[in-house]
C-alpha positions in Angstrom: 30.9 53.7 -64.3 29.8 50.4 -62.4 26.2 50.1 -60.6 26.4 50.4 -57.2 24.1 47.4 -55.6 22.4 47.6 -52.3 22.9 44.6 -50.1 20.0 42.3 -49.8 19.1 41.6 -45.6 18.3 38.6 -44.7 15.2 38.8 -42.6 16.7 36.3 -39.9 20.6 36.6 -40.5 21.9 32.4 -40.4 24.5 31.6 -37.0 27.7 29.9 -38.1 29.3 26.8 -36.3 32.7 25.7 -37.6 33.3 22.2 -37.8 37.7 22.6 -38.7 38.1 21.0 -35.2 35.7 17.6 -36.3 35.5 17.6 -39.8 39.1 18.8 -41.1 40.0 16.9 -38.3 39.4 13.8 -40.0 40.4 14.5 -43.4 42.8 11.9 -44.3 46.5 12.6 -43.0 45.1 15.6 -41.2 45.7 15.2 -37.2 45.5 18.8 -35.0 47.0 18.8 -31.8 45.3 20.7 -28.7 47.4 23.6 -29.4 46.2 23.6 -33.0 42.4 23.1 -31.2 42.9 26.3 -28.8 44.7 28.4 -31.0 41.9 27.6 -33.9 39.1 27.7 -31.3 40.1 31.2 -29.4 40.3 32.5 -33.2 37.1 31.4 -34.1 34.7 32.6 -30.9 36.6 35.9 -31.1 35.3 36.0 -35.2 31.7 35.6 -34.0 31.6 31.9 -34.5 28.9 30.4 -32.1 29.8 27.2 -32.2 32.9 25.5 -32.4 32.5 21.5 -33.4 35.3 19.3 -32.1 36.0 15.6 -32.3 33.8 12.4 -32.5 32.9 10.0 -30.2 31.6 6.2 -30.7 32.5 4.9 -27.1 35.1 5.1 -24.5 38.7 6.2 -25.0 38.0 8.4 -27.6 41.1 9.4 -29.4 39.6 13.1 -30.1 39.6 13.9 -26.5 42.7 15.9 -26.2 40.7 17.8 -28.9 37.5 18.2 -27.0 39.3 19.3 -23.7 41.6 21.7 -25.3 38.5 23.2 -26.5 36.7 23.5 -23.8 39.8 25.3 -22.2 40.0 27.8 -24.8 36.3 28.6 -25.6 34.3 26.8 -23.0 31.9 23.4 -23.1 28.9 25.7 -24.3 30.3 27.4 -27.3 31.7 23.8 -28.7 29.6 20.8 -29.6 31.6 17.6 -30.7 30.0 14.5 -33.3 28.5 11.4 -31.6 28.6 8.3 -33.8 25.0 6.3 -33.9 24.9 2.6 -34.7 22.8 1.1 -32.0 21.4 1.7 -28.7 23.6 0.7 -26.7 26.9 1.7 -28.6 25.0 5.5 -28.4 24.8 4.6 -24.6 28.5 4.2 -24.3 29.1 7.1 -26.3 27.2 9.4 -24.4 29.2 8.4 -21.4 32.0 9.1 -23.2 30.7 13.0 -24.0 29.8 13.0 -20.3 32.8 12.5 -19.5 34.6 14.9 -21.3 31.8 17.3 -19.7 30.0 18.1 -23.4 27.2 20.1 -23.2 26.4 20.1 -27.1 25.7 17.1 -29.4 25.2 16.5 -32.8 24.2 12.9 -34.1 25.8 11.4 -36.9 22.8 9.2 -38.4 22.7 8.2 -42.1 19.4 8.8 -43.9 20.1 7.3 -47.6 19.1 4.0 -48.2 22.5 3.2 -49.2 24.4 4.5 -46.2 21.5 2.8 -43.7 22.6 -0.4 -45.4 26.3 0.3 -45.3 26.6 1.5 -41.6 23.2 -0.4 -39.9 22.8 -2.9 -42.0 19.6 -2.4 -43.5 17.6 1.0 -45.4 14.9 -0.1 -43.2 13.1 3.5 -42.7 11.2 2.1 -39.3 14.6 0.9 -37.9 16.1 4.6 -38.6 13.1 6.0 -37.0 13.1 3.6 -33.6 17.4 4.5 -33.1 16.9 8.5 -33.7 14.3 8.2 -31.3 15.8 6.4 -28.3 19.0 8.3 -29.4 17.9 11.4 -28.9 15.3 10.6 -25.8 19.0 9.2 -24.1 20.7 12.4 -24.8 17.8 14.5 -24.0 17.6 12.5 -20.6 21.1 13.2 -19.9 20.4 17.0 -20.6 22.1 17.8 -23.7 21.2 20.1 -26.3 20.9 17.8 -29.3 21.6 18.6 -33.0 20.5 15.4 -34.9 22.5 14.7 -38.5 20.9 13.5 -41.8 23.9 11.7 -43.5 24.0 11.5 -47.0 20.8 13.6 -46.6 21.1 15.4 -49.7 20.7 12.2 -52.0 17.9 10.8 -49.3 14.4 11.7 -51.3 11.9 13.9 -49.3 9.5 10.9 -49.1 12.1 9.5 -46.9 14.3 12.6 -45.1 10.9 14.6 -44.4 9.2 12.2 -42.1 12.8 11.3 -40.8 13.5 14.5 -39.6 9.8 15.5 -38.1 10.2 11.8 -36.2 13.4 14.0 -34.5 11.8 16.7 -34.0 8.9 15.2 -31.9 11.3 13.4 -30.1 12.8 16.2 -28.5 15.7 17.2 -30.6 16.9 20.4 -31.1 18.5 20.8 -34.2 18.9 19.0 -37.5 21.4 19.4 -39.7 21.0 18.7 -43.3 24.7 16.9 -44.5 25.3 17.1 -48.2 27.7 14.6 -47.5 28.2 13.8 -51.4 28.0 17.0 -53.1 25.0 16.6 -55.0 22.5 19.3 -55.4 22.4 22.6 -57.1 21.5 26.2 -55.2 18.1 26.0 -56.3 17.7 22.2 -55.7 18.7 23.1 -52.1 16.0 25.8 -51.7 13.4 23.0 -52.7 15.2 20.4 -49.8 15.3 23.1 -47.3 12.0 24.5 -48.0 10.2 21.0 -47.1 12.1 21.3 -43.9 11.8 23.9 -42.5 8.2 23.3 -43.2 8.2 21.2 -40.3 6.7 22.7 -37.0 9.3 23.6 -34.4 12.1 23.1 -36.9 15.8 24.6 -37.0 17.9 23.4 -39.7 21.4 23.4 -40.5 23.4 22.9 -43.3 26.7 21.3 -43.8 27.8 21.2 -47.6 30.7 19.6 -49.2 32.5 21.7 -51.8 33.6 19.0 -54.7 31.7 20.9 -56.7 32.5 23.9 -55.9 29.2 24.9 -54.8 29.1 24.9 -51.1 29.2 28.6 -50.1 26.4 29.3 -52.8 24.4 25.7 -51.8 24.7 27.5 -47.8 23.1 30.7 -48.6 20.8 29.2 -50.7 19.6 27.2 -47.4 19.4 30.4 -45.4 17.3 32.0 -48.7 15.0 28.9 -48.0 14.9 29.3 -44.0 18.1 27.5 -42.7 19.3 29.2 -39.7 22.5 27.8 -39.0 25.6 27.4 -41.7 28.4 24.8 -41.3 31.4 25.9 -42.5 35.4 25.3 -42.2 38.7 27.7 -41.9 40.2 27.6 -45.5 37.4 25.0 -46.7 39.7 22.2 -45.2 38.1 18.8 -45.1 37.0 15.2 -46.8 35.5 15.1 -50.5 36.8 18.3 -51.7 36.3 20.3 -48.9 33.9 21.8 -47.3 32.3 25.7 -47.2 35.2 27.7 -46.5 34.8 29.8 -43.7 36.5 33.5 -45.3 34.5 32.6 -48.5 31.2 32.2 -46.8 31.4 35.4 -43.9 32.6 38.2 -47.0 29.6 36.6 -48.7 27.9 37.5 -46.3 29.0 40.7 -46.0 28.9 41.6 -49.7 26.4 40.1 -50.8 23.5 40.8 -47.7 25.4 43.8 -45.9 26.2 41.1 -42.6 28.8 42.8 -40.2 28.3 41.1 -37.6 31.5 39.0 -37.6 35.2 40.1 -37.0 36.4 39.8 -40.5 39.8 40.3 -39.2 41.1 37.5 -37.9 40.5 35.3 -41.2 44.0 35.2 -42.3 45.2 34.1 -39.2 42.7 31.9 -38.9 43.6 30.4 -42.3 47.7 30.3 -41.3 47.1 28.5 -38.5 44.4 25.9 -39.8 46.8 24.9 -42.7 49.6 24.8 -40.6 47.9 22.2 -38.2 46.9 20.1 -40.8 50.2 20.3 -42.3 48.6 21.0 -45.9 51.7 23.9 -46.6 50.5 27.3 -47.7 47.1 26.8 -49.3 44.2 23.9 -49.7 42.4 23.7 -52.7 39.3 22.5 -53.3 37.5 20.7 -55.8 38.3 17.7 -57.2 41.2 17.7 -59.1 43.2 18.2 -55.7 45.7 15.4 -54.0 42.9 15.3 -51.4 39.7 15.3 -52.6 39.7 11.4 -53.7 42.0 10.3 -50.7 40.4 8.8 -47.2 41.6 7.0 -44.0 38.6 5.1 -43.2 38.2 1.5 -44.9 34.8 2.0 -45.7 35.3 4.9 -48.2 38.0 3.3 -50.1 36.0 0.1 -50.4 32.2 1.6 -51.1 33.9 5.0 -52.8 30.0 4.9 -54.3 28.5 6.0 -51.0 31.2 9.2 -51.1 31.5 10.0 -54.6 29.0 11.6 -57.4 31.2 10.8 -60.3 34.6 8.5 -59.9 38.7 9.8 -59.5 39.4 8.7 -62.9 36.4 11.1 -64.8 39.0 13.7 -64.0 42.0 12.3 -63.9 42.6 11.7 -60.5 42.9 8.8 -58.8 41.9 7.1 -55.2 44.7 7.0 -52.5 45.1 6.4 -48.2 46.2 9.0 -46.8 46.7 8.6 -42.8 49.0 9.3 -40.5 48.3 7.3 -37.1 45.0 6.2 -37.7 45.8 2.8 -38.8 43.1 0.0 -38.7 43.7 -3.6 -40.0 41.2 -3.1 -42.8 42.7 0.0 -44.0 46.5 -2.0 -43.9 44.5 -4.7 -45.6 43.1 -2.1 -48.7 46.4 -1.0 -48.8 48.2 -4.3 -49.5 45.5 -5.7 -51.5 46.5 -6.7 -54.9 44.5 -8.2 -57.9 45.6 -11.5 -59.1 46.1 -15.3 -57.9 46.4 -15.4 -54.2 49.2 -17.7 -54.0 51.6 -15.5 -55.5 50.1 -12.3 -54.1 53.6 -10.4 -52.1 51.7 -9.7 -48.8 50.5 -12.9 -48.7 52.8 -13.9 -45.5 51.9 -10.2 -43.6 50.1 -10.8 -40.4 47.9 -7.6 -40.7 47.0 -7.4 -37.1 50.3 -7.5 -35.8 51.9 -5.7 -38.8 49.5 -2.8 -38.1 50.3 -2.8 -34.3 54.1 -2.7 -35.1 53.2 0.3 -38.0 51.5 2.6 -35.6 53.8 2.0 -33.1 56.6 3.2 -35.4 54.7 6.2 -36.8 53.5 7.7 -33.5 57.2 7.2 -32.2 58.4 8.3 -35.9 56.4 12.0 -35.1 53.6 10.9 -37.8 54.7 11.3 -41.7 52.0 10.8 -44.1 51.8 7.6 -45.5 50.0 6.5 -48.8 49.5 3.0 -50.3 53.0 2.6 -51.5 54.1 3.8 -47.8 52.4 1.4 -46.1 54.0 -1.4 -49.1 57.1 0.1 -48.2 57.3 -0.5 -44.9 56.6 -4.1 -44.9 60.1 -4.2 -46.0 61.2 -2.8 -42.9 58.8 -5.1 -40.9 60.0 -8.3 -42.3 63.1 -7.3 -41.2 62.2 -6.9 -37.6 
């Protein structure tokens, strides 16, 4: 006859956002509609989700906000907080208007603390540069009166020596929340206790995590956080999202349940939850994560298919997988360019002739008319064909 083991209480039990609505969102190929976002969102509140994350902004005309409003409409501005993009002062200016606009009440930065993303996205790993832009960044939104969650991306590869004093500097600025972003999969549950533990160390502190599950660790890596203080969890319906996924949402609340007696969310609605999530994203009956999957290598933003070393702990091919575009209306010029790149002599290269610019114009034109298959490198190849023929 089995032992029958008592649930362990967690002495302050962890809130849950949901980031399906920003993070899945952006998986490559993955576009939700603001049905999808109601639908999802309604789903979510009515499990016992707090927060609902929804959309990015970097400046006007966001293309999320059809997302954000539909949200709103279905759960309300205070129960959903959507991603702002940090680069430089004034671009953070221009987003916030943007988040004003869409009457946002919740924040959360998206500001990258390794060395090697600082230099990738602001141009330098200059720590006293990081420091002067999460300042102003979060006095402006703080001015503006929004609650403020403040990212650390990449943080889980960013050494305490650097992510420690990075995150108090937030703090004292007047943020409200930091969330720790294992944006690489990278560290092991009791690694994570050690990384949380030195942050939540810091006076006045509230940390988050946000884990990525390519190695299959990101349900374990969140409740090791909440062992080591965290008090909010990040997770996703059906673990949809970029670099193998992320904590899958059903995974993480029977978890919680199971393991530390939680019942404090609605475990009913999972299911539906998960139906509908897939179905958005148009993934078919089930996502898988990890990274042997179609998805876990594939991307729609230039920069991770040309510095894949900034996303990836070990490379496609280690497991016989391989790196691919996946996008369905999110075409930029760089991406087209990645995607007819080819190695050899230039003068006999076969997109040599292809205007990019006006190619890509004429490509997105004919997908969002085309209702939006997915396309991959030999799609986009493909359709020069039918371009040249225009």
């Amino acid at each position: 006859m089995a032992s029958e083991l008592t649930p362990e209480p967690i002495p302050v039990p962890p809130r849950v956002s949901d980031a399906t609505l920003r993070d899945s969102a952006h998986m490559a190929g993955v576009e939700f509609g603001p049905k999808d976002a109601s639908a999802i969102a309604d789903l979510l509140v009515r499990t016992g989700v707090e927060l609902v994350e929804v959309g990015m902004v970097s400046g006007p005309g966001s293309k999320d906000a059809d997302l954000v409003l539909a949200t709103h409409e279905a759960v309300g501005p205070e129960r959903s907080m959507t991603l702002v993009v940090v680069r430089d002062r004034r671009q953070v200016a221009r987003a916030l208007d943007e988040a004003q606009r869409l009457g946002v009440r919740h924040i959360m930065y998206s500001i990258p603390t390794s060395e090697e993303h600082a230099v990738l996205k602001l141009g330098t790993p200059s720590a006293k540069l990081l420091h002067a832009l999460l300042r102003s960044a979060v006095e402006q939104a703080k001015e503006r009166g929004f609650h403020v969650t403040f990212s650390g991306e990449d943080g889980a590869r960013t050494p305490a020596g650097r992510l420690v004093p990075y995150v108090a500097a937030g703090f004292a600025a007047g943020a409200d929340r930091f969330r720790l972003a294992e944006t690489v999969a990278y560290l092991s549950p009791w690694q994570m206790e050690r990384v949380i533990a030195d942050l939540t160390a810091i006076d006045g502190s509230e940390i988050e995590i946000h884990s990525h599950n390519m190695l299959g660790l990101a349900v374990a890596n969140s409740l090791a956080a909440v062992r080591a203080g965290a008090r909010w969890i990040s997770a996703t319906v059906g673990g949809i999202g970029e670099r193998g996924g992320n904590a899958p949402l059903a995974e993480l609340l029977t978890a919680l349940r199971v393991i530390h007696g939680d019942t404090r969310f609605d475990l009913s609605h999972l299911t539906e939850l998960s139906r509908l999530a897939l179905a958005g994203a148009g993934l078919g009956e089930a996502f898988q994560s990890g990274p042997t999957t179609p998805h876990a290598f594939a991307y729609e933003l230039p920069g991770q298919l040309t510095h894949p070393a900034a996303y990836e702990t070990l490379p496609p091919e280690l497991v016989g997988n391989r790196r691919e575009l996946r996008v369905r209306t999110r075409l930029t010029p760089a991406l087209v360019r990645w995607a007819l790149d080819s190695p050899g002599d230039a003068s006999t290269h076969p997109y040599a002739d292809v205007d990019v610019d006006a190619f890509t114009t004429w490509l997105t034109a004919r997908q969002e008319t085309g209702g939006a298959p997915l396309l991959d490198r030999e799609g986009v190849r493909r359709a020069v064909t039918a371009y040249r023929a225009t």
